[in-house]
VOFI-923084 format. One record per residue (C-alpha): residue number from 0; residue in three letters; x, y, z. Coordinates in pm, whole numbers, plus 50000, padded with zeros to 5 digits. Layout:
NUM_ala_X_Y_Z
...
This chain:
0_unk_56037_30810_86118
1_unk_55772_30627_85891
2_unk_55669_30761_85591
3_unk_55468_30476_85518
4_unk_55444_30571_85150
5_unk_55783_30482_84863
6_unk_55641_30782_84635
7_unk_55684_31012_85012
8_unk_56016_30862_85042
9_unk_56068_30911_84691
10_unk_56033_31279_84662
11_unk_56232_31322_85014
12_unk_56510_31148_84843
13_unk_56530_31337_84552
14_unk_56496_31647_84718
15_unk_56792_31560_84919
16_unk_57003_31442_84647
17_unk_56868_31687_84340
18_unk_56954_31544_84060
19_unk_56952_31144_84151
20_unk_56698_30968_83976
21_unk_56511_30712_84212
22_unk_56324_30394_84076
23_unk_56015_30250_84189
24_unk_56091_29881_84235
25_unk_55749_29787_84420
26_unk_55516_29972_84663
27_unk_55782_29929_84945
28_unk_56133_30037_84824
29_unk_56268_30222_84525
30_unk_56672_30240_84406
31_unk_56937_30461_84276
32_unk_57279_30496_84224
33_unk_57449_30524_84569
34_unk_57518_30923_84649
35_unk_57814_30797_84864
36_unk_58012_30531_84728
37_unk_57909_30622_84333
38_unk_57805_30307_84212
39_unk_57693_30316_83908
40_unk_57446_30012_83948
41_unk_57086_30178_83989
42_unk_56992_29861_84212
43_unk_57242_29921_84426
44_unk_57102_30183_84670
45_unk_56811_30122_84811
46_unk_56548_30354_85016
47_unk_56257_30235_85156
48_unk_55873_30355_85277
49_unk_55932_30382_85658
50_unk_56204_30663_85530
51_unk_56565_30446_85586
52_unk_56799_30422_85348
53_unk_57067_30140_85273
54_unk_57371_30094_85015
55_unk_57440_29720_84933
56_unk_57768_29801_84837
57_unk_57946_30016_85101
58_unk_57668_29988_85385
59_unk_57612_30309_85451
60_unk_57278_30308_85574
61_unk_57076_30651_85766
62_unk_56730_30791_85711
63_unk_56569_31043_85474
64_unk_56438_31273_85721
65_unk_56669_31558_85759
66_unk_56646_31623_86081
67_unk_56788_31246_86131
68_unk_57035_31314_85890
69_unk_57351_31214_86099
70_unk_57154_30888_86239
71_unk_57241_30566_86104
72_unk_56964_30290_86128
73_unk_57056_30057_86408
74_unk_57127_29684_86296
75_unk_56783_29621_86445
76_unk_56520_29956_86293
77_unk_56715_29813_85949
78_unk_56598_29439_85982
79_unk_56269_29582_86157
80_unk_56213_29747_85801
81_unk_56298_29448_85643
82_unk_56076_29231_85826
83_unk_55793_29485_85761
84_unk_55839_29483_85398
85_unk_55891_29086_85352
86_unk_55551_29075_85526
87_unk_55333_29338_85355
88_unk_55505_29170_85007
89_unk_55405_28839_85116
90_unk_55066_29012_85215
91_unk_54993_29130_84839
92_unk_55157_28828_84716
93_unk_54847_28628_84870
94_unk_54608_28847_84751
95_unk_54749_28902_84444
96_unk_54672_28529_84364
97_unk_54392_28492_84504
98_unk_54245_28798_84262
99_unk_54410_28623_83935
100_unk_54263_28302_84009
101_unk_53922_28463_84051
102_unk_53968_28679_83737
103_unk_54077_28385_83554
104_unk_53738_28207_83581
105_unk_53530_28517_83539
106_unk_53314_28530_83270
107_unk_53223_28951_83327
108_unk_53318_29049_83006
109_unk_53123_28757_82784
110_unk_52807_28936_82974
111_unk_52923_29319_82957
112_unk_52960_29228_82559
113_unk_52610_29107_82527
114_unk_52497_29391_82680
115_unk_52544_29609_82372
116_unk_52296_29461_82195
117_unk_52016_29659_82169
118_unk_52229_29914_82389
119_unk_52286_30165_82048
120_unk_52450_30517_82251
121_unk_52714_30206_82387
122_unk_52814_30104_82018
123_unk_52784_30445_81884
124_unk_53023_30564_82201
125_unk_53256_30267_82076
126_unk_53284_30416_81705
127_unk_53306_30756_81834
128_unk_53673_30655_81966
129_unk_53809_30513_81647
130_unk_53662_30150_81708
131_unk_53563_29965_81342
132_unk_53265_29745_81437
133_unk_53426_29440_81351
134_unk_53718_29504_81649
135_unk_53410_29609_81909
136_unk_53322_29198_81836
137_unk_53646_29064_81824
138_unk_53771_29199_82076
139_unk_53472_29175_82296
140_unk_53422_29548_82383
141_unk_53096_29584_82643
142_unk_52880_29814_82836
143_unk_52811_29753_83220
144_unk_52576_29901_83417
145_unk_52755_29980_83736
146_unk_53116_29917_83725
147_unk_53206_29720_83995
148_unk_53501_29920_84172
149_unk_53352_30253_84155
150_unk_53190_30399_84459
151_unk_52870_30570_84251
152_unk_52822_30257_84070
153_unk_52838_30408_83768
154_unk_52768_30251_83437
155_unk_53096_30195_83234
156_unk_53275_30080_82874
157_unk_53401_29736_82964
158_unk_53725_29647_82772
159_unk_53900_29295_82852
160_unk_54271_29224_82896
161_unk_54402_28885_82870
162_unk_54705_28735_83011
163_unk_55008_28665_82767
164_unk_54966_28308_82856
165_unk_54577_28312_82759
166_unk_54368_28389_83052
167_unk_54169_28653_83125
168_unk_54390_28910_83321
169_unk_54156_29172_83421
170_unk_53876_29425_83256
171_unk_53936_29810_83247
172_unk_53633_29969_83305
173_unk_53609_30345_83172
174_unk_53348_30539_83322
175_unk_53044_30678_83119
176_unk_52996_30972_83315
177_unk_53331_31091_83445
178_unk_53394_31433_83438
179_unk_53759_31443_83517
180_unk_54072_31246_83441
181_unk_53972_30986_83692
182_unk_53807_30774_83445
183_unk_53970_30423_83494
184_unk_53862_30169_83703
185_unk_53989_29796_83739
186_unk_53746_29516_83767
187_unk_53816_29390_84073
188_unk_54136_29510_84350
189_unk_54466_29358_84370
190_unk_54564_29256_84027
191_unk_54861_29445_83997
192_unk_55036_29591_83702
193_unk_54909_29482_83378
194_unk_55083_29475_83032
195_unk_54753_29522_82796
196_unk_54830_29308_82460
197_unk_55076_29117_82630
198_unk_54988_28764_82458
199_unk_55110_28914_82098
200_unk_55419_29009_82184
201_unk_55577_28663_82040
202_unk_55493_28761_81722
203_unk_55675_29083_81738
204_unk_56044_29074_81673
205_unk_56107_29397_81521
206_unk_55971_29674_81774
207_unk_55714_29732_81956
208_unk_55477_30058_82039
209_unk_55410_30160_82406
210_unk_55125_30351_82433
211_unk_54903_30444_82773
212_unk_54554_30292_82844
213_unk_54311_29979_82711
214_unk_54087_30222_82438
215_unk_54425_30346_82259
216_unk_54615_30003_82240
217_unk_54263_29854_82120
218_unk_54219_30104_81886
219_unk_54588_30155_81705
220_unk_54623_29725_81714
221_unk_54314_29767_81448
222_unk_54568_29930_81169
223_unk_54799_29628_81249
224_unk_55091_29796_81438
225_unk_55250_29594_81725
226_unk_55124_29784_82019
227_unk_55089_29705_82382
228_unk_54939_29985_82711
229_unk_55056_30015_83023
230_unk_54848_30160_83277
231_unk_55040_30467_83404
232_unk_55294_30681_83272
233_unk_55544_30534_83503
234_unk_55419_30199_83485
235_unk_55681_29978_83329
236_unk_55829_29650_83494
237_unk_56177_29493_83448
238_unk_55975_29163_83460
239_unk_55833_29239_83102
240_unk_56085_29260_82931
241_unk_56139_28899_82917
242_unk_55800_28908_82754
243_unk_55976_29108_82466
244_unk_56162_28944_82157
245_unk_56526_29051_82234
246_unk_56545_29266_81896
247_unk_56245_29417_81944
248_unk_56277_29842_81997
249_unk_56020_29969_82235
250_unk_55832_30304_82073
251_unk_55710_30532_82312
252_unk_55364_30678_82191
253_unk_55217_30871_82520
254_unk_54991_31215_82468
255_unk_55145_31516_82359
256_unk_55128_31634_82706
257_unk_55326_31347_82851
258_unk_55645_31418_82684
259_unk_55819_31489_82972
260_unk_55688_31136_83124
261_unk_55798_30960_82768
262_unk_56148_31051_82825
263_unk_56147_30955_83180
264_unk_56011_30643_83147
265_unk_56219_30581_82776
266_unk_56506_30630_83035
267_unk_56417_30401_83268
268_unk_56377_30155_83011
269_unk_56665_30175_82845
270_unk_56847_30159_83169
271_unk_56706_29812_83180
272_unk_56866_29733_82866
273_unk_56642_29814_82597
274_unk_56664_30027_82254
275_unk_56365_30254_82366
276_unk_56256_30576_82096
277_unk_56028_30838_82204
278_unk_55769_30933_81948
279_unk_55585_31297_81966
280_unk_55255_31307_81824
281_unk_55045_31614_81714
282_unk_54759_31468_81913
283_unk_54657_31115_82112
284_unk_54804_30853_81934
285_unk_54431_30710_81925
286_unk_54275_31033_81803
287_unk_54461_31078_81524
288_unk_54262_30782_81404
289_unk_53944_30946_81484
290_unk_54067_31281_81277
291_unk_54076_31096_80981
292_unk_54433_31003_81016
293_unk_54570_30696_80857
294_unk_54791_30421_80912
295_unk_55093_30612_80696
296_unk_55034_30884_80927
297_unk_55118_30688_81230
298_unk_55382_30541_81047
299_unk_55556_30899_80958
300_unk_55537_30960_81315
301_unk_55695_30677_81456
302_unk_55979_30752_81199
303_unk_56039_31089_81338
304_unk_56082_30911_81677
305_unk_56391_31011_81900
306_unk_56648_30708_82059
307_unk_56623_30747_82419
308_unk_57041_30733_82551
């Protein structure tokens, strides 16, 4: 059996074992406490996207599927699934790199910024989010005409993300006319994850708020708060949080209709290690800006925030 998909594999392990909470740990293999042995460690059982399943600890190995349920992987399907997913890694490894060094010496966004001169319903969209006009210059908010990953070629707000090193790390591109939820698009495929705000994080020693998408971590970082984005609800790596100052406390700020994905993810997190609190907000953290709200009122909100155990 192939799945050939970890979120497929994902939701056939946790419908087998209600109750076990799986972890994505790349596009090829996710972990969990082991149902068999008990282990405590959540890296220490291991399923993977062709539907096999392995414990590091006691070796108990099998597949997802349950009409295999009694079939251990042979030694060979289990290093045949290894061998697959060492090669698609080292696959989107390559092109990984090869996208950051091309990002790197793009110069997109410089020309996607000078585009809103003279472009007036761009800026006015811009301050219609919560955007100050000195931030839409600073921090080199644009307009382009046909964003480069969508299919329509649709004209787009251009909003640049730069590495925590320096470098430019990519450019989120929301779509003008989108009528749905599917508004995002990156500027070019095979970046990867992205921590938006990433380079600041050395100043921040005390905590640090988590909220989704480039507009609202552009938009809260005006009123001064320590804020990075993640793009996803469930898109937090381990690798980050080396990035963080090691008594900083990670504040959750997702919609009021991702509460459900705040404590999820706040778990996950503090699984990792981390002092993670899970704010609730009336509204988008980013709206509240735009309804007049004020700095004090984000403050009294992050107050009222919950510790994730």
């Amino acid at each position: 059996m192939e799945l050939q998909s970890i979120e497929a594999a994902i939701a056939l392990a946790e419908q087998r074992w209600p109750g076990l909470e799986f972890h994505r740990k790349d596009s090829h293999e996710a972990s969990a406490p082991c149902p068999f042995c008990q282990q405590a460690t959540t890296d220490g059982f291991l399923i993977f996207e062709d539907g096999g399943y392995w414990c590091r600890k006691c070796s108990r190995t099998g597949w997802l599927d349950e009409g295999q349920r009694n079939k251990p992987l042979t030694h060979q399907e289990l290093t045949e699934i290894r061998l697959r997913r060492m090669e698609r890694k080292q696959q989107e490894h390559d092109e990984r790199l090869s996208a950051l060094e091309r990002i790197a010496r793009c110069t997109d966004h410089e020309r996607y910024h000078a585009n809103l001169a003279g472009n007036e319903a761009a800026f006015e969209w811009f301050i219609a989010q919560g955007f100050e006009t000195w931030a839409i210059f600073d921090y080199k908010l644009g307009a382009c005409p046909r964003c480069p990953t969508d299919r329509e070629g649709r004209p787009s707000y251009t909003f640049p993300i730069w590495r925590k090193d320096g470098p430019l790390w990519s450019i989120r591109h929301r779509l003008r006319d989108a009528t749905n939820g599917d508004k995002y698009r990156p500027h070019m495929a095979g970046l990867g994850r992205q921590l938006l705000n990433a380079r600041m994080l050395a100043d921040w020693t005390d905590r640090v708020v988590v909220v989704e998408g480039a507009k609202k971590t552009r938009v809260i970082q005006q009123y001064d708060f320590p804020v990075v984005g993640i793009l996803g609800k469930s898109g937090f790596e381990k690798r980050w949080l080396g990035w963080f100052a090691p008594s900083a406390a990670l504040y959750l700020a997702l919609d009021p209709d991702a509460q459900e994905d705040a404590e999820k993810l706040g778990r996950q997190i503090a699984g990792m290690g981390k002092t993670v609190y899970v704010a609730s907000f009336p509204l988008k953290p980013d709206d509240l800006f735009v309804a007049d709200g004020t700095a004090a009122d984000f403050e009294h909100y992050l107050r009222l925030a919950r510790r994730v155990d």
